[in-house]
C-alpha positions as CSV (number, residue, x, y, z in Angstrom):
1,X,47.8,-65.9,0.5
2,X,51.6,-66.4,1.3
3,X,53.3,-63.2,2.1
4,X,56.1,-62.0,-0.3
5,X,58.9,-62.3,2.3
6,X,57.8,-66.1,2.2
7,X,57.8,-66.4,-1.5
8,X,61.3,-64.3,-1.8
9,X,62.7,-66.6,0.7
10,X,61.2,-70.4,-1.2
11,X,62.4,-68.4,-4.4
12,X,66.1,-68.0,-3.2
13,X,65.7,-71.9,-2.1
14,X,64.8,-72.9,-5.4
15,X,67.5,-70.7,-7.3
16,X,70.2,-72.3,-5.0
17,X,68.9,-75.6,-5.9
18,X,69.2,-74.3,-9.3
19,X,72.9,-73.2,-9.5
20,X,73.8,-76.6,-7.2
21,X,72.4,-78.8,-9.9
22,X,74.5,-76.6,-12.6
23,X,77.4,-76.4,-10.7
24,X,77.5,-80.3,-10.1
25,X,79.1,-83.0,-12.1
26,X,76.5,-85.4,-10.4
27,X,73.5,-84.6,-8.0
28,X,71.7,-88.2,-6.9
29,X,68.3,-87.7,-5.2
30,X,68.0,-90.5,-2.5
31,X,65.2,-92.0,0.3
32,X,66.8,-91.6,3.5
33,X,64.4,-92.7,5.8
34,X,65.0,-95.1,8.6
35,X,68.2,-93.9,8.8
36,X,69.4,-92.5,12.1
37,X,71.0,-89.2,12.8
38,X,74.1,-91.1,13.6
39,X,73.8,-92.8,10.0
40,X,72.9,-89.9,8.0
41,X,75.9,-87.5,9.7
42,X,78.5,-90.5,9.1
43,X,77.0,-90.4,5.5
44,X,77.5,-86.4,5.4
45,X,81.3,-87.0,6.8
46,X,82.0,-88.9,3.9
47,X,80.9,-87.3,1.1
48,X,82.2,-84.0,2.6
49,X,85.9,-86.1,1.9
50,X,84.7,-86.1,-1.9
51,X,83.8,-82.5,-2.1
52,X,80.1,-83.5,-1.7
53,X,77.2,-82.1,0.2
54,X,73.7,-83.5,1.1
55,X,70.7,-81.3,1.4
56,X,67.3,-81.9,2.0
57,X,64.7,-79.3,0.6
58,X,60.8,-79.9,0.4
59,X,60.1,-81.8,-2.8
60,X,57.8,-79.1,-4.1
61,X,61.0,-76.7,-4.3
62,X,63.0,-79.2,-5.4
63,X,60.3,-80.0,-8.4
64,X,60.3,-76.1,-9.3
65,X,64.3,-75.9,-9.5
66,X,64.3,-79.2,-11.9
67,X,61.1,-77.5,-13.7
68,X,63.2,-74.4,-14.3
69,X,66.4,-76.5,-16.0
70,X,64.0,-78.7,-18.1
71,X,64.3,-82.0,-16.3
72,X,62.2,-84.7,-15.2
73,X,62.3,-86.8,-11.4
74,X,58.0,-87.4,-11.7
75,X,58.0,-90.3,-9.6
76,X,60.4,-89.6,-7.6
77,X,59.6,-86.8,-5.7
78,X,57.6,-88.7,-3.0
79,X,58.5,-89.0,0.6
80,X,61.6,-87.8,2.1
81,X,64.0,-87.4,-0.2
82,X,67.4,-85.9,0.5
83,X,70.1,-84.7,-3.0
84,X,73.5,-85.0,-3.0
85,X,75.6,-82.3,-5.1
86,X,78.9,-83.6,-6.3
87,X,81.7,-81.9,-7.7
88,X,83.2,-84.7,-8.7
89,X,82.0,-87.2,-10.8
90,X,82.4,-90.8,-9.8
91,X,83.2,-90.6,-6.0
92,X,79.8,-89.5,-5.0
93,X,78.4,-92.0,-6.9
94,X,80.7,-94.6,-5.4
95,X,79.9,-93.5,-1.7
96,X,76.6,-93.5,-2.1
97,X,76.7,-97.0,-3.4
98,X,78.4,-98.4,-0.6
99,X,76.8,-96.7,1.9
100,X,72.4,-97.9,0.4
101,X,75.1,-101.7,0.4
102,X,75.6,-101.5,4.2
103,X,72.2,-99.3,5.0
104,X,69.4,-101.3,3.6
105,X,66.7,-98.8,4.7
106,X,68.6,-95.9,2.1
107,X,67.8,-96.1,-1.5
108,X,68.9,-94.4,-4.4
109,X,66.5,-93.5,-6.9
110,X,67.5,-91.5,-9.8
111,X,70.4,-88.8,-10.5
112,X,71.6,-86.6,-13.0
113,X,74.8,-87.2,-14.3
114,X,77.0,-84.4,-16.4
115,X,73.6,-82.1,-16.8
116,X,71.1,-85.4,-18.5
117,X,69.0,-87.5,-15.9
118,X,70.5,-90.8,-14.9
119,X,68.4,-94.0,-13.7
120,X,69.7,-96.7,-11.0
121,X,70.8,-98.8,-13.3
122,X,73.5,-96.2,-15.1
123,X,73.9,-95.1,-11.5
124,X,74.7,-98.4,-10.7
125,X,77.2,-99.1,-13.4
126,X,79.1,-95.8,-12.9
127,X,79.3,-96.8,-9.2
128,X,81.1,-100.0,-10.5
129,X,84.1,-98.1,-12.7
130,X,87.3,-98.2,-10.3
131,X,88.6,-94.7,-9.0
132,X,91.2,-92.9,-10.4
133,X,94.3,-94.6,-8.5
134,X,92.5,-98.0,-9.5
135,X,92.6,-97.0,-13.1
136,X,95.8,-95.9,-13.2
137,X,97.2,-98.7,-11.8
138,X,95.9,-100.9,-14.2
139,X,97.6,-98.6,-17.0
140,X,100.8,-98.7,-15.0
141,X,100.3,-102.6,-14.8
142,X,99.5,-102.9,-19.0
143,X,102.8,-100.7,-19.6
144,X,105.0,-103.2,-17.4
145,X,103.6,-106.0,-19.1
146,X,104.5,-104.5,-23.1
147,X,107.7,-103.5,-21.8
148,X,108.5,-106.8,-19.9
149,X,107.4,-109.0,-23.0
150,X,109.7,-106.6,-25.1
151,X,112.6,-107.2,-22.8
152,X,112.5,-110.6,-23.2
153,X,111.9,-110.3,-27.1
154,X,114.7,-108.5,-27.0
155,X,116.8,-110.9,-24.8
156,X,116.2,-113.4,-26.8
157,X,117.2,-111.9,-30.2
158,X,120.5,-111.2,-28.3
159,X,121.0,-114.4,-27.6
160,X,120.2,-115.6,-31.4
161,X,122.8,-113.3,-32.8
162,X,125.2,-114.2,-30.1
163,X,124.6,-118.1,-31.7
């Protein structure tokens, strides 16, 4: 029989992974073995720069805390695993994705994604939407090109009325 200082502890584990998930925009649960300390630090490093943490908890925890907010990883919770908690939405998602591109051995394997679960393939696609900057540039972009073709409409009808 575990001792109640044990279960206090795992339950104070499992209610952190609790308000992590609720507090996140995106949490993505991940395989991160064969990766080296080296790897998996230069991974932290970067996510840290997007307001994103990495944790790794025993999958049995983790399975309680996702129990407790009605969702479902069966499947998933095999092997070492490691979650990523992301205040952000899309830049988590977008680090990740590079980094499983350049590190073969790390795979992504399901998320959830504003509070409903996500599989790798809508993972995937929101890993392919440009950033912020990208998107506003191609606003800014669209807006020059409707107001240069309406300078040169209106060039044109000066020169008209000038004829």
């Amino acid at each position: 029989m575990a001792s109640t200082k044990i279960l206090d502890v795992k339950k104070g584990i499992v209610s952190e992974i609790v308000n992590s998930i609720k507090e996140s925009e995106s949490v993505i649960l991940f395989q991160y073995q064969g990766l080296t300390v080296a790897e998996l630090s230069e991974l932290r490093n970067k996510l840290r720069e997007t307001d994103a943490i990495v944790k790794i908890y025993k999958n049995t925890l983790l399975k309680r805390a996702l129990d407790e907010l009605n969702l479902n990883f069966d499947g998933f919770l095999e092997g070492p695993n490691a979650i990523c908690f992301g205040k952000n939405l899309l830049e988590p998602i977008k680090v990740l994705a590079n980094f499983a591109k350049e590190h073969e051995k790390m795979q992504i394997r399901v998320g959830i994604i504003s509070g409903s679960v996500a599989d790798i393939a809508t993972i995937k696609e929101y890993a392919q939407i440009p950033s912020r900057e990208g998107l506003l540039t191609m606003f800014a972009g669209g807006l020059l090109e409707h107001m240069r073709n309406f300078s040169i409409a209106v060039d044109l009808l000066a020169k008209q009325k000038e004829n």
